[in-house]
ChimeraX commands (.cxc) that place a marker at each C-alpha (Angstrom):
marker #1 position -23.92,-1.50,17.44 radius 0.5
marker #1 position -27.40,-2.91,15.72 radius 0.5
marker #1 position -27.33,-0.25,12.55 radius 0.5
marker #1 position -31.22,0.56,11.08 radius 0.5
marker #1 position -31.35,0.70,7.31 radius 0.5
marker #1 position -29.52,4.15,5.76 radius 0.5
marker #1 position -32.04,6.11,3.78 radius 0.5
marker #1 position -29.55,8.92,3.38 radius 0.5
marker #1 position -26.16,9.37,1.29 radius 0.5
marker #1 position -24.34,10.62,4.60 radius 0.5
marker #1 position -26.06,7.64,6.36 radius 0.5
marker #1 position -24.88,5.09,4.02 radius 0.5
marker #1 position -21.51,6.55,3.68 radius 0.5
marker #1 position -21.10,6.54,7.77 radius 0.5
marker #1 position -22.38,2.78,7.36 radius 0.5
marker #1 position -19.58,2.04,4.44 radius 0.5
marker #1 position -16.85,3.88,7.30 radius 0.5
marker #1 position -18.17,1.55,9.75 radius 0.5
marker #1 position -17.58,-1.80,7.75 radius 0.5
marker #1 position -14.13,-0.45,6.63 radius 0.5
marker #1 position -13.06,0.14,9.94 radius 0.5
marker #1 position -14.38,-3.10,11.33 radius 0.5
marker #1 position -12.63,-5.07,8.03 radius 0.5
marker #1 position -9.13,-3.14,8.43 radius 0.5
marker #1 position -9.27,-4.31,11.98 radius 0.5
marker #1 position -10.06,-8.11,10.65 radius 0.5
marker #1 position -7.28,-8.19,8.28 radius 0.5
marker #1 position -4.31,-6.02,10.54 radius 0.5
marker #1 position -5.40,-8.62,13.80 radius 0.5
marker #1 position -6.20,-11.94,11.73 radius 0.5
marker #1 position -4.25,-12.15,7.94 radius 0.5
marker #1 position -6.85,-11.58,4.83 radius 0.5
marker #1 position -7.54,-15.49,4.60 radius 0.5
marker #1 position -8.87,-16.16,7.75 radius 0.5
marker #1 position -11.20,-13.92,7.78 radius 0.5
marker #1 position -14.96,-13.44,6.84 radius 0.5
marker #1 position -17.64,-11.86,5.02 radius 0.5
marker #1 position -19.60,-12.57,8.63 radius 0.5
marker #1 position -16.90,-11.93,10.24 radius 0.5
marker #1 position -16.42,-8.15,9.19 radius 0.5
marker #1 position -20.36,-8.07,9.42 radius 0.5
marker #1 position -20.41,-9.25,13.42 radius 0.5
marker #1 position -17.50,-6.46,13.82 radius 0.5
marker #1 position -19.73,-3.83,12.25 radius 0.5
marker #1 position -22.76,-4.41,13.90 radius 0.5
marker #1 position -24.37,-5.20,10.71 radius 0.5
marker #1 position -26.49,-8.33,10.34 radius 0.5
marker #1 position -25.59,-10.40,6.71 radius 0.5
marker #1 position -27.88,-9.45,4.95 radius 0.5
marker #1 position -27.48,-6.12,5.67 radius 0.5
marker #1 position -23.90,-6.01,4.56 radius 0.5
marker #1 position -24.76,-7.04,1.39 radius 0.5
marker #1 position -26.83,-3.85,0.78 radius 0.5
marker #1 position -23.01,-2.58,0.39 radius 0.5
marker #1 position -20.46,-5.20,-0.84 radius 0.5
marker #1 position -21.06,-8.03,-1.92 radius 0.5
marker #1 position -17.49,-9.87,-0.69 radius 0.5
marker #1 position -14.85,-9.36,1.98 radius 0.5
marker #1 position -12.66,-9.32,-1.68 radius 0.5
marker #1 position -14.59,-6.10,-2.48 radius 0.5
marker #1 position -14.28,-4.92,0.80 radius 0.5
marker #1 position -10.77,-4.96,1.18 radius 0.5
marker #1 position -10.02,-3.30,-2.20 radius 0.5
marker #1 position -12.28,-0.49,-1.22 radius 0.5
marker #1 position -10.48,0.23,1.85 radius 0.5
marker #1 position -7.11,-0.47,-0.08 radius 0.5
marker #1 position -8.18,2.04,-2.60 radius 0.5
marker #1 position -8.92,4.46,-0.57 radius 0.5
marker #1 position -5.61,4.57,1.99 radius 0.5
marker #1 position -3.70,4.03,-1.42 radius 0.5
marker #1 position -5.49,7.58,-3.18 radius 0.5
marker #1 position -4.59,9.47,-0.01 radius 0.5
marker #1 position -0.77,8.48,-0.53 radius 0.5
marker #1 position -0.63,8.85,-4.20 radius 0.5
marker #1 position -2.27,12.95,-3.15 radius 0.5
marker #1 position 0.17,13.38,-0.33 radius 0.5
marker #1 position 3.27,12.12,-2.24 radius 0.5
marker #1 position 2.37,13.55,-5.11 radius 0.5
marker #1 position 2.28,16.62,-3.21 radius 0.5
marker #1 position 5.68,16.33,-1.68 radius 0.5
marker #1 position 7.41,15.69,-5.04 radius 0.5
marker #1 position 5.86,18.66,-6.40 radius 0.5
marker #1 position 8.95,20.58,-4.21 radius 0.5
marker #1 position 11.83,18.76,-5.68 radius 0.5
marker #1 position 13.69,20.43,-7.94 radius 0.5
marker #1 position 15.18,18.27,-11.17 radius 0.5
marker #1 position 17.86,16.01,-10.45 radius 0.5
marker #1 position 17.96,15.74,-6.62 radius 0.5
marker #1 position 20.06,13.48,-5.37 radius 0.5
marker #1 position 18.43,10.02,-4.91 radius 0.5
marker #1 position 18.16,9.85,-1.03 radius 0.5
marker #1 position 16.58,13.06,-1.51 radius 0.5
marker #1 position 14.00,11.23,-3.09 radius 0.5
marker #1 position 14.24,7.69,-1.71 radius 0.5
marker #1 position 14.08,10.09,2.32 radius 0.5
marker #1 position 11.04,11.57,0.62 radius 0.5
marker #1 position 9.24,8.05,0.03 radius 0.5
marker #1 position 9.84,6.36,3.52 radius 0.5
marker #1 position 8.33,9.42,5.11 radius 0.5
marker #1 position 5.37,9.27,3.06 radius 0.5
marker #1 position 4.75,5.47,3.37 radius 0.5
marker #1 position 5.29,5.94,7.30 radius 0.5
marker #1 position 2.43,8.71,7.68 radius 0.5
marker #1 position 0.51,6.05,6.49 radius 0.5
marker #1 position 1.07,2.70,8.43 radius 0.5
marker #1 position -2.60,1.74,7.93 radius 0.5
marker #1 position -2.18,0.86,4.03 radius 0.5
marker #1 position 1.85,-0.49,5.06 radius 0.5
marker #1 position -0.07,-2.99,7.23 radius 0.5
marker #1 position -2.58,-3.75,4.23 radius 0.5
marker #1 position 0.53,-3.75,1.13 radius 0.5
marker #1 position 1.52,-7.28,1.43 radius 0.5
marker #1 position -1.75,-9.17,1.74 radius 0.5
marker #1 position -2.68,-7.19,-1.28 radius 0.5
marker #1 position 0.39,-8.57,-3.06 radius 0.5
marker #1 position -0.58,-12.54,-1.29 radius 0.5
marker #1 position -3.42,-13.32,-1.06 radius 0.5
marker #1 position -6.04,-10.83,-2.42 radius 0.5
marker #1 position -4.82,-11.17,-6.02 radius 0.5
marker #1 position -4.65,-14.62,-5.92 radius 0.5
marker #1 position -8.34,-14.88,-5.21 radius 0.5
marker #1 position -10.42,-11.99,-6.49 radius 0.5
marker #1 position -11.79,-12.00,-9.45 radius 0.5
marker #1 position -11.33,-10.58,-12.83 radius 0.5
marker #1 position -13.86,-8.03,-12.85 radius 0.5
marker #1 position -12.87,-6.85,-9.15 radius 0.5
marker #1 position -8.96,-6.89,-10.11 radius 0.5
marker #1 position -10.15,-4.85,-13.22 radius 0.5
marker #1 position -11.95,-2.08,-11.54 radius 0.5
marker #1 position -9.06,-1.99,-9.06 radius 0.5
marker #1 position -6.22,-1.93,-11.48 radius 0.5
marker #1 position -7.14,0.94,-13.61 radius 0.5
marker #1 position -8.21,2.96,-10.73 radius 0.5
marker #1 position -4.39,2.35,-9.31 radius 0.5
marker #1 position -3.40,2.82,-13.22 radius 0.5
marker #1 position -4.90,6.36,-13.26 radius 0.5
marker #1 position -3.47,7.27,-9.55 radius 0.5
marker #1 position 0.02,5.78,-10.90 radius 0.5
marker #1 position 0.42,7.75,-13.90 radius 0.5
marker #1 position 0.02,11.01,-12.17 radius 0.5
marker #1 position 2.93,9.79,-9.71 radius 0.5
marker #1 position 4.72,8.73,-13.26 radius 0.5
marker #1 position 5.01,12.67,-14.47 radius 0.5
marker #1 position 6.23,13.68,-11.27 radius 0.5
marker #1 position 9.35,11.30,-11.74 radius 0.5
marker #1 position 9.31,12.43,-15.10 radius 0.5
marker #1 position 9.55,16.26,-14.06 radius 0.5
marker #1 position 12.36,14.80,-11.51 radius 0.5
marker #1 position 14.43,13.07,-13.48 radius 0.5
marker #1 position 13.77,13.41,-17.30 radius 0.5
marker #1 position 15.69,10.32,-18.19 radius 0.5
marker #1 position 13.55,8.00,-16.19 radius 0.5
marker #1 position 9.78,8.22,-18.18 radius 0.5
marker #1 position 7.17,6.09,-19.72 radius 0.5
marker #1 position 7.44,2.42,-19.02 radius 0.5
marker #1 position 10.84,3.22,-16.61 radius 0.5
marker #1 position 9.02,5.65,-14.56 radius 0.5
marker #1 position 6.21,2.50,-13.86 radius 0.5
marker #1 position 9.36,0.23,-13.31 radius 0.5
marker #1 position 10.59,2.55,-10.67 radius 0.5
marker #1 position 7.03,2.61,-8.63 radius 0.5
marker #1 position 6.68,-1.36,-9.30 radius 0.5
marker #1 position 9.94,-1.89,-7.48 radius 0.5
marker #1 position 9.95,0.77,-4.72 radius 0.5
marker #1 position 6.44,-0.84,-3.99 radius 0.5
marker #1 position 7.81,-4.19,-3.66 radius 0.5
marker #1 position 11.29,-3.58,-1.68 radius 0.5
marker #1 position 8.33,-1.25,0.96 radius 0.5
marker #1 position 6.48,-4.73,1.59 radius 0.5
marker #1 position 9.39,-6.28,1.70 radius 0.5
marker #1 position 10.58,-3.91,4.49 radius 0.5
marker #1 position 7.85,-3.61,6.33 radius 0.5
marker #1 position 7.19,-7.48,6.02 radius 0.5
marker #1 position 10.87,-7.80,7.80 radius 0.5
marker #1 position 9.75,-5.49,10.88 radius 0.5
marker #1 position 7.22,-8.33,11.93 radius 0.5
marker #1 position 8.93,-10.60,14.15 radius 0.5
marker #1 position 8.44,-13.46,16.40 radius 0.5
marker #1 position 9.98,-13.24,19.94 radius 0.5
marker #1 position 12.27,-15.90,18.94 radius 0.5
marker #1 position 13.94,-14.10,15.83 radius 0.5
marker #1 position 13.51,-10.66,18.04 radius 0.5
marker #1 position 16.07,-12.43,20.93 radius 0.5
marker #1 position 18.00,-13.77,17.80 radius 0.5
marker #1 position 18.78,-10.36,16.24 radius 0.5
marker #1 position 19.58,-9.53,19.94 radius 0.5
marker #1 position 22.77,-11.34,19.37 radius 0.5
marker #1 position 25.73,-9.54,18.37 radius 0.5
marker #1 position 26.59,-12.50,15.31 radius 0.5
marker #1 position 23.26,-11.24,13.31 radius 0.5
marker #1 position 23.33,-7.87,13.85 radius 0.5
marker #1 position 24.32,-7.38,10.53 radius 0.5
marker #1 position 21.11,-9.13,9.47 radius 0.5
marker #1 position 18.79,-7.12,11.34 radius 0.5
marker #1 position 16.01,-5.62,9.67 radius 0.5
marker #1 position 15.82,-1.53,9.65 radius 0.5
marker #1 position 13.24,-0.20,7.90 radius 0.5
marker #1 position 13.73,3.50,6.95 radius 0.5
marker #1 position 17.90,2.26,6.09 radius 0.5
marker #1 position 16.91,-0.39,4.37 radius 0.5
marker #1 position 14.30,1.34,2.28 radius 0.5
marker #1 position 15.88,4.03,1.56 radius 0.5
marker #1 position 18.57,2.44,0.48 radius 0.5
marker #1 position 17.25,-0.14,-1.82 radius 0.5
marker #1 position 15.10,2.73,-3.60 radius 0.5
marker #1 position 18.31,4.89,-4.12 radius 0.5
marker #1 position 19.66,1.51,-5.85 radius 0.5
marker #1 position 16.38,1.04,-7.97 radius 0.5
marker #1 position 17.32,5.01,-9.12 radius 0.5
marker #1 position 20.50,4.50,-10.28 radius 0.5
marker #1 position 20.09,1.46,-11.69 radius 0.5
marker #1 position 17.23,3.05,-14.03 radius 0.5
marker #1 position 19.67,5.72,-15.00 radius 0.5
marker #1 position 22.35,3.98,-15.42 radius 0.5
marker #1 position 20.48,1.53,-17.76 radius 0.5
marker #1 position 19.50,4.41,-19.72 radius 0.5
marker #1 position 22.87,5.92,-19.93 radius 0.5
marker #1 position 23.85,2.00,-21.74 radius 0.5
marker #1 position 20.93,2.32,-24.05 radius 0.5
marker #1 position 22.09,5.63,-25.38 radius 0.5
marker link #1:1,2 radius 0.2
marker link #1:2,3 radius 0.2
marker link #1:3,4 radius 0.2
marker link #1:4,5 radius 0.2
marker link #1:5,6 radius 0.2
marker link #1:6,7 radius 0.2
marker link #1:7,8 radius 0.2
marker link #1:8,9 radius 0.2
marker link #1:9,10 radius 0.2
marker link #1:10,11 radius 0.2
marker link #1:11,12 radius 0.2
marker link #1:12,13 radius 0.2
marker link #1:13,14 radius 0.2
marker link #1:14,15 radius 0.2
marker link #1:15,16 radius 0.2
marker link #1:16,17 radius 0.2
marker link #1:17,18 radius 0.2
marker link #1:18,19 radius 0.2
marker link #1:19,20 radius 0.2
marker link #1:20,21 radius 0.2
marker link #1:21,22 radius 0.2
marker link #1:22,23 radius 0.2
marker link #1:23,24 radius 0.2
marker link #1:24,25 radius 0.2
marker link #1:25,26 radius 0.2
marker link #1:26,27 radius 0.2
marker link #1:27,28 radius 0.2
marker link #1:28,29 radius 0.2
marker link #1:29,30 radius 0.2
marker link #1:30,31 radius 0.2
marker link #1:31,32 radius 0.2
marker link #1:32,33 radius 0.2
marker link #1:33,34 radius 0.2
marker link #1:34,35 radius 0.2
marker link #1:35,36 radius 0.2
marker link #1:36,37 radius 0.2
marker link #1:37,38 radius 0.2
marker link #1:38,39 radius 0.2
marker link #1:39,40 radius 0.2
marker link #1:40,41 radius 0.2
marker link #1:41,42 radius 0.2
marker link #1:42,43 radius 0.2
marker link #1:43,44 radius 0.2
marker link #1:44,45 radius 0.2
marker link #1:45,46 radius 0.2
marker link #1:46,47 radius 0.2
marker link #1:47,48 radius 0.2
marker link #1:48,49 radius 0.2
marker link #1:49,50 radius 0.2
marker link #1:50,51 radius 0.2
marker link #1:51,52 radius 0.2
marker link #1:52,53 radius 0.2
marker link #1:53,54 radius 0.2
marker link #1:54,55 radius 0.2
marker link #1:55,56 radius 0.2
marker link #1:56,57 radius 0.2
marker link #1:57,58 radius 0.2
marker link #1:58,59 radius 0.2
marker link #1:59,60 radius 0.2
marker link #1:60,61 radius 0.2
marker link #1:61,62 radius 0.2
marker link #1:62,63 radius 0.2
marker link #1:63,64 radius 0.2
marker link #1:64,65 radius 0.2
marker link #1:65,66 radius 0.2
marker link #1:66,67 radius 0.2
marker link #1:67,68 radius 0.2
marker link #1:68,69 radius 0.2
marker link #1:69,70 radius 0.2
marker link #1:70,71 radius 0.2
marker link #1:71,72 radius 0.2
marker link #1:72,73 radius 0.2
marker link #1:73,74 radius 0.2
marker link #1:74,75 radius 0.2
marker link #1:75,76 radius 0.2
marker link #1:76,77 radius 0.2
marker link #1:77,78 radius 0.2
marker link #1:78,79 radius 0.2
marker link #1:79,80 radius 0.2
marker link #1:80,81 radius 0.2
marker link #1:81,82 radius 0.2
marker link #1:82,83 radius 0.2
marker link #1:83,84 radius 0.2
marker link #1:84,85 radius 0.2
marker link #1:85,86 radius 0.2
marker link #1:86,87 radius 0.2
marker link #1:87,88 radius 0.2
marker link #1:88,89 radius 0.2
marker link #1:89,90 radius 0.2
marker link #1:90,91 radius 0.2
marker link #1:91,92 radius 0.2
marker link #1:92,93 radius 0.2
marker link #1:93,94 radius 0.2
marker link #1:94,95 radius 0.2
marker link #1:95,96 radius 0.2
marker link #1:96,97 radius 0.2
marker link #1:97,98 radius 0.2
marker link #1:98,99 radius 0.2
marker link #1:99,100 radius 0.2
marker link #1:100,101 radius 0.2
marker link #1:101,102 radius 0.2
marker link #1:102,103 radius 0.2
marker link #1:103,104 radius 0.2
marker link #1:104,105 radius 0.2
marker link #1:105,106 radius 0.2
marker link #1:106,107 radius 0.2
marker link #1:107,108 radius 0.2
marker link #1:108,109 radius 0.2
marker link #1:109,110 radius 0.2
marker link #1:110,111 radius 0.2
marker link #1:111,112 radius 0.2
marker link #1:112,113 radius 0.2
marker link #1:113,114 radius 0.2
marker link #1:114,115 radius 0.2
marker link #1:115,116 radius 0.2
marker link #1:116,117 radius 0.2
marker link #1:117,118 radius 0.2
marker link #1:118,119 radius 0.2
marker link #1:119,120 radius 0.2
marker link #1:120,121 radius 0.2
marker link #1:121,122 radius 0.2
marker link #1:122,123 radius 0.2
marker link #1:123,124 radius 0.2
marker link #1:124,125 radius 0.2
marker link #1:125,126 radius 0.2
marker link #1:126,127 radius 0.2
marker link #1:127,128 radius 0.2
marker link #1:128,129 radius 0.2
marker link #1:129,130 radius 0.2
marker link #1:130,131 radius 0.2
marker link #1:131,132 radius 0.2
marker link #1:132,133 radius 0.2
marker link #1:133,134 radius 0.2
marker link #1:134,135 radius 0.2
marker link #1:135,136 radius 0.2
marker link #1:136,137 radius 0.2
marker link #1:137,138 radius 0.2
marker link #1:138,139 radius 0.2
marker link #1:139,140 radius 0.2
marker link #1:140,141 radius 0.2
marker link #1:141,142 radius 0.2
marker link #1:142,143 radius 0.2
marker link #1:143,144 radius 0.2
marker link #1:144,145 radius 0.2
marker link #1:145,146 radius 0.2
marker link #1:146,147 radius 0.2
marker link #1:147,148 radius 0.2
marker link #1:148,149 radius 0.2
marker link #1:149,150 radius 0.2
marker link #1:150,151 radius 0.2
marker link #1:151,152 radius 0.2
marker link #1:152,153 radius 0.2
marker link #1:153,154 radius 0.2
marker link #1:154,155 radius 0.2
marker link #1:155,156 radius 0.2
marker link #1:156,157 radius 0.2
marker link #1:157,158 radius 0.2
marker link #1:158,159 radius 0.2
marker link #1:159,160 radius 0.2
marker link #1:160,161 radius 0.2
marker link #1:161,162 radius 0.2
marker link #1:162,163 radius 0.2
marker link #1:163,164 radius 0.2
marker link #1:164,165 radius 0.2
marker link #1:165,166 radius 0.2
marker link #1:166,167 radius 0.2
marker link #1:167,168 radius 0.2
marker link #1:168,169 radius 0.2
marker link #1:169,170 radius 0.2
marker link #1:170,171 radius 0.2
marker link #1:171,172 radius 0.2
marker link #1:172,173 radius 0.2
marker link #1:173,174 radius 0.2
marker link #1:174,175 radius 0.2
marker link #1:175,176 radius 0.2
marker link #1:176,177 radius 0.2
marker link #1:177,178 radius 0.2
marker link #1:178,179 radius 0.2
marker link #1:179,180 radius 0.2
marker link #1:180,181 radius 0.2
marker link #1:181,182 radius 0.2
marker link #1:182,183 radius 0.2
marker link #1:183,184 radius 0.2
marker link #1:184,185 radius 0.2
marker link #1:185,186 radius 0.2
marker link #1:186,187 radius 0.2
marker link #1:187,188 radius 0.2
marker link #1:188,189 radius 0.2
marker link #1:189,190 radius 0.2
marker link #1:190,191 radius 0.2
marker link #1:191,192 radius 0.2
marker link #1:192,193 radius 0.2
marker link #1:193,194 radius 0.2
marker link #1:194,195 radius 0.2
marker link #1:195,196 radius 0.2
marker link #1:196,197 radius 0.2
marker link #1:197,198 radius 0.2
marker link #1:198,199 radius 0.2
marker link #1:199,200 radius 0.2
marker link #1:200,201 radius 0.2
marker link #1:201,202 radius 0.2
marker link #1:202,203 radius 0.2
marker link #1:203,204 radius 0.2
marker link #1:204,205 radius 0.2
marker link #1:205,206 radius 0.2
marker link #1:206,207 radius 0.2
marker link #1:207,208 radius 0.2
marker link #1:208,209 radius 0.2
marker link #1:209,210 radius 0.2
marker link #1:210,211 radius 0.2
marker link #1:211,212 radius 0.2
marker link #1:212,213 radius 0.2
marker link #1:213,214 radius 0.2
marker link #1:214,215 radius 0.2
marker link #1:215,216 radius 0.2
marker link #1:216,217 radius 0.2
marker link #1:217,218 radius 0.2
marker link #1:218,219 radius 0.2
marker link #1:219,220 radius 0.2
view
């Protein structure tokens, strides 16, 4: 599609949809380094020069569609923790989190590239911008736990996002497999080793919640 120039907010924000589309597709199909600035433009439809009438970098690019899956989780969990009561068990809550992050496979398939590569190569101002906007969504998500389970607040509350975020990439990392180590896991001598997503997850996050209690319980 050859786009003319947007004179109109709705126009330019149906061009923005356009490149975000056409960059999500980049980075799920190709990894985040081996793919373009031109690249995402030749997906669009856009010419260059065009594209940089709205980002100027495939770095800005991806944390603007980032941001954007990432605020629609953050309101949707957010949401769903709203109807536990204090205290629920932790697979109540740990159940709770895998169903959330699996209504939203798009920004799964995005988590560990952010994690890899992106951070390693944007720059400060970008990371800035993009830090305190997932800051502000984060501390919301920080009173909920708070409300949840009064004992885990503050700086523990933050600890308990930081690693639930990392054990979900390293999850959903694990469910990406070659043919080769698909056949392998076929065999009855690793099936102990074989990667399971929603178990796993939950699991490690119920760990992560007792852990933070527990610790709390020592420094009391």
């Amino acid at each position: 599609m050859n786009w003319q120039r947007a004179r109109t907010d709705e126009k330019k924000n149906e061009r923005k949809e356009a490149i975000y589309q056409a960059a999500f597709t980049l980075f799920k199909n190709n990894g985040y380094d081996k793919v373009s600035f031109n690249a995402i433009a030749v997906e669009a439809g856009f010419t260059k020069s065009n594209m940089y009438r709205y980002f100027s970098s495939k770095d800005e690019i991806f944390l603007n569609v980032f941001a954007n899956l990432f605020e629609q989780w953050v309101c949707d969990f957010s949401q769903q923790l709203g109807t536990l009561k204090q205290e629920v068990p932790a697979k109540v809550f740990a159940d709770m989190w895998v169903s959330s992050m699996l209504s939203q496979p798009n920004l799964l398939d995005l988590m560990p590239i952010l994690f890899t590569s992106l951070e390693r190569n944007s720059s400060f101002d970008q990371l800035l911008d993009f830090k305190r906007l997932a800051m502000k969504l984060l501390y919301g998500l920080t009173l909920d736990i708070t409300r949840i389970y009064p004992d885990i607040e503050g700086e523990m509350a933050f600890k308990l996002l930081n690693l639930s975020y990392a054990a979900t990439i390293n999850s959903w990392t694990a469910t990406t497999q070659s043919d080769a180590l698909k056949k392998l896991y076929q065999l009855e001598e690793f099936q102990a080793l074989k990667p399971d997503f929603e178990n796993d997850l939950t699991t490690s996050i119920e760990i992560i919640i007792q852990g933070l209690k527990a610790n709390n319980q020592l420094n009391d």
